[in-house]
N, C-alpha and C positions, 0 to 999 in steps of 0.2 A: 570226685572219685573217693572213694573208701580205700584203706590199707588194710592187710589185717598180717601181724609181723607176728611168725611162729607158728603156724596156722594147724602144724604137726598133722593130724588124721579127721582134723576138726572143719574143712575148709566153709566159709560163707559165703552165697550168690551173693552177688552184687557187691564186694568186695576184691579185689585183686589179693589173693591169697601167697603169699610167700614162707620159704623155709629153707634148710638149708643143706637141700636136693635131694633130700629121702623120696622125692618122687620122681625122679630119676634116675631111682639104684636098683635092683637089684628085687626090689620090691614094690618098684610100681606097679607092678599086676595084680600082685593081692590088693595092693589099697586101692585099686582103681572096683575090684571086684564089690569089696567091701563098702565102697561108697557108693556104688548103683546098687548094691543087696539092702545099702539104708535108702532106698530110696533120691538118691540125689542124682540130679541131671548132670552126668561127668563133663557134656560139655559145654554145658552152662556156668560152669567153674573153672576163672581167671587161677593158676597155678605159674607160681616164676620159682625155681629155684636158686637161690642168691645166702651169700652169707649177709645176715641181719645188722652186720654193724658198717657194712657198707652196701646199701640200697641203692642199686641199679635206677634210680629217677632222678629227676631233675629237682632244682630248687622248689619249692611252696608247691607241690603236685596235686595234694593231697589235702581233702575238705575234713576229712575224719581217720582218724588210727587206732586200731582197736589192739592189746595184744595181752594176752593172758602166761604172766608166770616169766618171759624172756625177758623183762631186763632185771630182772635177780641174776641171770645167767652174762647177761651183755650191759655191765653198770654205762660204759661208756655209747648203750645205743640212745640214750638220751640228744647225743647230736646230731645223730642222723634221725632222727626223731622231729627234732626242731628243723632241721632242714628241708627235709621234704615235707613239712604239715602248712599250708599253708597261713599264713596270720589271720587271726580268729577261728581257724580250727579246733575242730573236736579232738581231744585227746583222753580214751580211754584203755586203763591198765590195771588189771590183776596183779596183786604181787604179795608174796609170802610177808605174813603179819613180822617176821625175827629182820625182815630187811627193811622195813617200812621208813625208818628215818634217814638214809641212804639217800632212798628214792625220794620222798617228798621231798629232802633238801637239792637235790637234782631237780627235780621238779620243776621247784619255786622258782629258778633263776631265770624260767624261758616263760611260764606258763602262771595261770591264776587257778587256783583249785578251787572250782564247784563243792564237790561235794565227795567224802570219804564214806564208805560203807564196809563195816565189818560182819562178814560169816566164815559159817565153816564150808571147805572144800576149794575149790577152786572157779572162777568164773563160766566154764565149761562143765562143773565138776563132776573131775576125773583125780580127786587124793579127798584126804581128810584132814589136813590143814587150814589153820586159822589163814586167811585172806584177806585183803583188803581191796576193796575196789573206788579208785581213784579216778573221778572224771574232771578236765581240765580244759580250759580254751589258753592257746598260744596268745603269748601279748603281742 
């Protein structure tokens, strides 16, 4: 199973997509509208709404984690990160270049880092920010 943590108006098939219930406010209707207007099969798309620094799964659940920009916002979701990913998981993260050594040093303690990629915008992108894009397997 895939994760994909923050998943905001971005959701991905085959991913269990989570956020932190903006799709069940108030404005689930426009983004339900907006995401069949692009084309996406509404119900082919896994949505949980859950706050991110306490994930609703069980220990190691999770073969891969994808999450673009939220743990600049959630330093400490690095643990539930490692909790539900399971050992030799894929771990991949977007994250603002000004926070970069934060995160990597977060990073290291749980994870082996593949491979750093730097451009502009974001991994979905949606800003104009320098990014980095971090891929890791769980030790």
């Amino acid at each position: 199973m895939k994760l994909n943590i923050g998943c905001n108006a971005i959701p991905f098939t085959k991913y269990v997509n989570i956020d932190n219930g903006s799709f069940h406010s108030k404005n689930f209707k426009k983004l339900k509208q907006e995401l069949i207007y692009n084309q996406f099969n509404f119900n082919q798309i896994n949505f949980i709404a859950a706050d991110a620094k306490y994930l609703p799964f069980k220990n190691n659940t999770f073969d891969e984690i994808f999450s673009n920009q939220c743990i600049g916002q959630y330093v400490d979701l690095t643990y539930e990160i490692n909790r539900v990913l399971k050992p030799k998981g894929i771990l991949i993260l977007g994250i603002y270049d000004n926070i970069k050594k934060i995160c990597l040093d977060l990073i290291r303690n749980n994870f082996k880092i593949i491979s750093v990629n730097i451009f502009n915008g974001s991994l979905i992108g949606d800003d104009n920010d320098i990014s980095l894009k971090i891929k890791a397997i769980k030790n």
